[in-house]
MIKEGU-893690 format. One record per residue (C-alpha): residue number from 1; residue in three letters; x, y, z. Coordinates in steps of 0.05 Angstrom, whole numbers, plus 32768, in hexadecimal, padded with zeros to 4 digits. Layout:
# residues N
<rec><pos>NUM</pos><code>ALA</code><X>X</X><Y>Y</Y><Z>Z</Z></rec>
...
# end
This chain:
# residues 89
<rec><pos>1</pos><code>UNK</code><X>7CA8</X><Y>8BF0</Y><Z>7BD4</Z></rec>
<rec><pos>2</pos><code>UNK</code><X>7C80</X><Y>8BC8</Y><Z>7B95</Z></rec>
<rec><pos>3</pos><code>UNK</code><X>7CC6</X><Y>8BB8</Y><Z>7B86</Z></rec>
<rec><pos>4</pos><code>UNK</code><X>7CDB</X><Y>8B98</Y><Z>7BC3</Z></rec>
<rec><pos>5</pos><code>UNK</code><X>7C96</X><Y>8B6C</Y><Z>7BC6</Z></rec>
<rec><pos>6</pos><code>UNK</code><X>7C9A</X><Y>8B59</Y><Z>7B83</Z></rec>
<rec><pos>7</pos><code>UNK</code><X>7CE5</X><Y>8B3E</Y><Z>7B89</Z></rec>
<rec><pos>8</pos><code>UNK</code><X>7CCD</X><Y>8B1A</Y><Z>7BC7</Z></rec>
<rec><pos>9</pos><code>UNK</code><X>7C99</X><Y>8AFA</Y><Z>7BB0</Z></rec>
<rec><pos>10</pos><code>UNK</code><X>7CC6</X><Y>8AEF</Y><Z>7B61</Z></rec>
<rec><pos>11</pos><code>UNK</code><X>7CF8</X><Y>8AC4</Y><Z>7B92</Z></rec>
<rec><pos>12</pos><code>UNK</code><X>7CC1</X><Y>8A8E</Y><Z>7BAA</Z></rec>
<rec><pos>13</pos><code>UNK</code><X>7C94</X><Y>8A8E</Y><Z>7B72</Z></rec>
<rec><pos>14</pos><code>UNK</code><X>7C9B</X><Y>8A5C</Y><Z>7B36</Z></rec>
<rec><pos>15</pos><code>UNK</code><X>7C69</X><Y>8A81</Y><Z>7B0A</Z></rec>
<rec><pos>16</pos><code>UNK</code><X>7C81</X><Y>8AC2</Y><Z>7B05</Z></rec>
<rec><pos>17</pos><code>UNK</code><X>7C53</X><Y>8AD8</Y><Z>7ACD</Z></rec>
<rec><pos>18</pos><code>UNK</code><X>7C15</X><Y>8ACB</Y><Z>7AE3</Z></rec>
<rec><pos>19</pos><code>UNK</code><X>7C1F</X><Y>8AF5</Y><Z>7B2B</Z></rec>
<rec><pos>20</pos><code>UNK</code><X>7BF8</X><Y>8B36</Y><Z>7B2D</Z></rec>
<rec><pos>21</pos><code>UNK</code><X>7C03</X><Y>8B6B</Y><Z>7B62</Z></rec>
<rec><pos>22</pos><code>UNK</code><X>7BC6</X><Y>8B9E</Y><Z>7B6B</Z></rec>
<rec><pos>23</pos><code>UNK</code><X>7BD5</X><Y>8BDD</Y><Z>7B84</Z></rec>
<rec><pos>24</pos><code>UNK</code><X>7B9E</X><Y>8C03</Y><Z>7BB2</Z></rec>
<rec><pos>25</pos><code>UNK</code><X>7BAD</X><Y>8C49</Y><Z>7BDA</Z></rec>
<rec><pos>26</pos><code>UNK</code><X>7B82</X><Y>8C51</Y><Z>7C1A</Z></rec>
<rec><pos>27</pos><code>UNK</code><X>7B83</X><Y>8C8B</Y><Z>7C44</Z></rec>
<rec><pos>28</pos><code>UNK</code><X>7BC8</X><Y>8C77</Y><Z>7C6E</Z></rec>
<rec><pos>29</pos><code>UNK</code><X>7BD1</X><Y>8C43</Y><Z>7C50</Z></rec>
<rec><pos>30</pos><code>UNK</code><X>7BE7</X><Y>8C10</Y><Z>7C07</Z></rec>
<rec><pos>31</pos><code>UNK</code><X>7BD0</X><Y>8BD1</Y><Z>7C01</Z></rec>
<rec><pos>32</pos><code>UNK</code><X>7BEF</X><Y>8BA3</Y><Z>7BD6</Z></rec>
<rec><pos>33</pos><code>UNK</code><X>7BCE</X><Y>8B64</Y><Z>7BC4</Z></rec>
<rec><pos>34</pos><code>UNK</code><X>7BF8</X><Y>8B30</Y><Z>7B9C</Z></rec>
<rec><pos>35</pos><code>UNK</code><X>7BCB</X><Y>8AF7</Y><Z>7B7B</Z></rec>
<rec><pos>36</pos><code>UNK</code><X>7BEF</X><Y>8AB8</Y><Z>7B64</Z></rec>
<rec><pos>37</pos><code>UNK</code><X>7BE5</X><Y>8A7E</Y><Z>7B48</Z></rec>
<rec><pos>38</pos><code>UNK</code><X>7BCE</X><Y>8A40</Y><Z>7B77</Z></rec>
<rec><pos>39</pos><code>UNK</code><X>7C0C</X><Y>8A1B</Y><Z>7B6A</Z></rec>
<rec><pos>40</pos><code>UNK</code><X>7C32</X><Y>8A58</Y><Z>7B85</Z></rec>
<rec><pos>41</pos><code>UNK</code><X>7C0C</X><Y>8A63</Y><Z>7BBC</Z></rec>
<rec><pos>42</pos><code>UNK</code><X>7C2D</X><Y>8A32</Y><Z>7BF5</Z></rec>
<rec><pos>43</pos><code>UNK</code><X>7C6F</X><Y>8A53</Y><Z>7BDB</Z></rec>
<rec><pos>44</pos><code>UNK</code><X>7C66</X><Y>8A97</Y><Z>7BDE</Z></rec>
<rec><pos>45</pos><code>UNK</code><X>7C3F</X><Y>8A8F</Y><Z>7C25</Z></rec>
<rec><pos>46</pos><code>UNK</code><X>7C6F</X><Y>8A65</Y><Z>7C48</Z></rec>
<rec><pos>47</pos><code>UNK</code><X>7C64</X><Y>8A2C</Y><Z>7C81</Z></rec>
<rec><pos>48</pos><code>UNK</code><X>7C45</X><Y>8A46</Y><Z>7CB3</Z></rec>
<rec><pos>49</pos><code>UNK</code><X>7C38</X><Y>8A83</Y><Z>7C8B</Z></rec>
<rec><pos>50</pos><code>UNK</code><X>7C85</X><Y>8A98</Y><Z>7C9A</Z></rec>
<rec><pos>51</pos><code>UNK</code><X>7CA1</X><Y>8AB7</Y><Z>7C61</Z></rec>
<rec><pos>52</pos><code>UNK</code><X>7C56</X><Y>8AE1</Y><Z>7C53</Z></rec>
<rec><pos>53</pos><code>UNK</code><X>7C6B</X><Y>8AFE</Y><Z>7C9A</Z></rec>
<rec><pos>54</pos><code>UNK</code><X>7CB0</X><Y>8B0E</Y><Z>7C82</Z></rec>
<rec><pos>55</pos><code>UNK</code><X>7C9F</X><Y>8B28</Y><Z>7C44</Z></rec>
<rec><pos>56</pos><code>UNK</code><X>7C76</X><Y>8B54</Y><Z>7C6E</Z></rec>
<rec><pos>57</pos><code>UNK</code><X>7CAB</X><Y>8B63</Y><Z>7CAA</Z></rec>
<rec><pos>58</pos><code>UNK</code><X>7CDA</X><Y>8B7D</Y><Z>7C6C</Z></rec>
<rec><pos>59</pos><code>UNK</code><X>7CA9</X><Y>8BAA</Y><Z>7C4C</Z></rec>
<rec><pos>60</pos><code>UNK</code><X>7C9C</X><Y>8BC9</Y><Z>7C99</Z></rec>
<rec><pos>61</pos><code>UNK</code><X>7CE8</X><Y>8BD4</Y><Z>7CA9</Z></rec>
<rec><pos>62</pos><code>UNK</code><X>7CEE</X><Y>8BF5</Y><Z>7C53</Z></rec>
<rec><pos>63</pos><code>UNK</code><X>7CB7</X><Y>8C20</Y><Z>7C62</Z></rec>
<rec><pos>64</pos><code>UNK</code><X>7CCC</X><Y>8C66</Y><Z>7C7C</Z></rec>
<rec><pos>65</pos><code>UNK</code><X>7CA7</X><Y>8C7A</Y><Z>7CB6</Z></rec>
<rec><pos>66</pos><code>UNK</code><X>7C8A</X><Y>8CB9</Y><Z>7C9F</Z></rec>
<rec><pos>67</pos><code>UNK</code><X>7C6C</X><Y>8C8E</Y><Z>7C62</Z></rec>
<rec><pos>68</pos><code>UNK</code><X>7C28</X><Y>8C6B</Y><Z>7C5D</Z></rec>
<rec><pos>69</pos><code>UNK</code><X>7C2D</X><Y>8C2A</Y><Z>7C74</Z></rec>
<rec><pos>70</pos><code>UNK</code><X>7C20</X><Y>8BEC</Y><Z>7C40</Z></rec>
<rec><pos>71</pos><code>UNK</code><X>7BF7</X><Y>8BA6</Y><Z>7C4B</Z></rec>
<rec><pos>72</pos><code>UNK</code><X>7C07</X><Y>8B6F</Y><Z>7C26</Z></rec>
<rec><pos>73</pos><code>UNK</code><X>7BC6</X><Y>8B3D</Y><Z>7C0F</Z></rec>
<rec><pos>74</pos><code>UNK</code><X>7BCE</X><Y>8B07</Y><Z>7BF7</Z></rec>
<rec><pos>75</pos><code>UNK</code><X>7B9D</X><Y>8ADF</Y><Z>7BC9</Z></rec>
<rec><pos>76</pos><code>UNK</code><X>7B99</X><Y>8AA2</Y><Z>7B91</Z></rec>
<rec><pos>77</pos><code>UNK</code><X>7B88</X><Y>8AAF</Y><Z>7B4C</Z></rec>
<rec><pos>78</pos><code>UNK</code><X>7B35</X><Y>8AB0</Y><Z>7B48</Z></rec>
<rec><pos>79</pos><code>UNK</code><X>7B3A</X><Y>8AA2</Y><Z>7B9B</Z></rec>
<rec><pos>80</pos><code>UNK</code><X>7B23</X><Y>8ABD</Y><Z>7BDC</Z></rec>
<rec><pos>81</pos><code>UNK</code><X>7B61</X><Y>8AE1</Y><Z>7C06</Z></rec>
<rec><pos>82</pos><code>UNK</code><X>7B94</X><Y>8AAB</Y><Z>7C26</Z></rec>
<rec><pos>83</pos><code>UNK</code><X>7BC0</X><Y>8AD2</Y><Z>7C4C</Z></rec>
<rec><pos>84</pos><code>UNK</code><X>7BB4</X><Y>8B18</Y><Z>7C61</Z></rec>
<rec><pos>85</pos><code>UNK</code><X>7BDB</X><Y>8B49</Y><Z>7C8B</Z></rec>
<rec><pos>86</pos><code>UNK</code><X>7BAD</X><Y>8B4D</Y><Z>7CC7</Z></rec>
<rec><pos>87</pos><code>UNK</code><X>7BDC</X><Y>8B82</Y><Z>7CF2</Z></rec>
<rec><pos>88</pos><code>UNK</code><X>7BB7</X><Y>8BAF</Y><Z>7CC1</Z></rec>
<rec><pos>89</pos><code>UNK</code><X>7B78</X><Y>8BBC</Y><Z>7CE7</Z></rec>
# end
């Protein structure tokens, strides 16, 4: 599923090198937290925070059911969190 986030996110951002994606395993579920660059950041997220939402609609319908569930953070480079998945609660 790291795969399919990373390609996402590789389509809308322009600094490919400098994205990091930390991986932490809760209880049920994986959160994955992808920190860019602040030039990247309005890219990646979307208007409206649209394609964030898709990224994260895609990863829901990949994941199989009987499979933990993942949450998708994400942050700018030496920042606070700018978009977080808040269905996770």
């Amino acid at each position: 599923m790291l795969d399919l986030i990373k390609y996402i996110v590789g389509q809308f951002a322009e600094d490919k090198e400098n994205v990091e994606y930390v991986v932490e395993e809760k209880d049920r579920i994986i959160e994955v937290t992808v920190v860019l660059s602040p030039s990247d950041m309005g890219k990646v997220i979307g208007k409206q925070g649209k394609i964030a939402k898709a990224m994260r609609t895609i990863v829901r319908a990949a994941t199989p059911a009987s499979s933990k569930r993942y949450v998708i953070e994400i942050r700018e480079k030496g920042g606070d969190a700018v978009d977080v998945d808040m269905s996770a609660e």
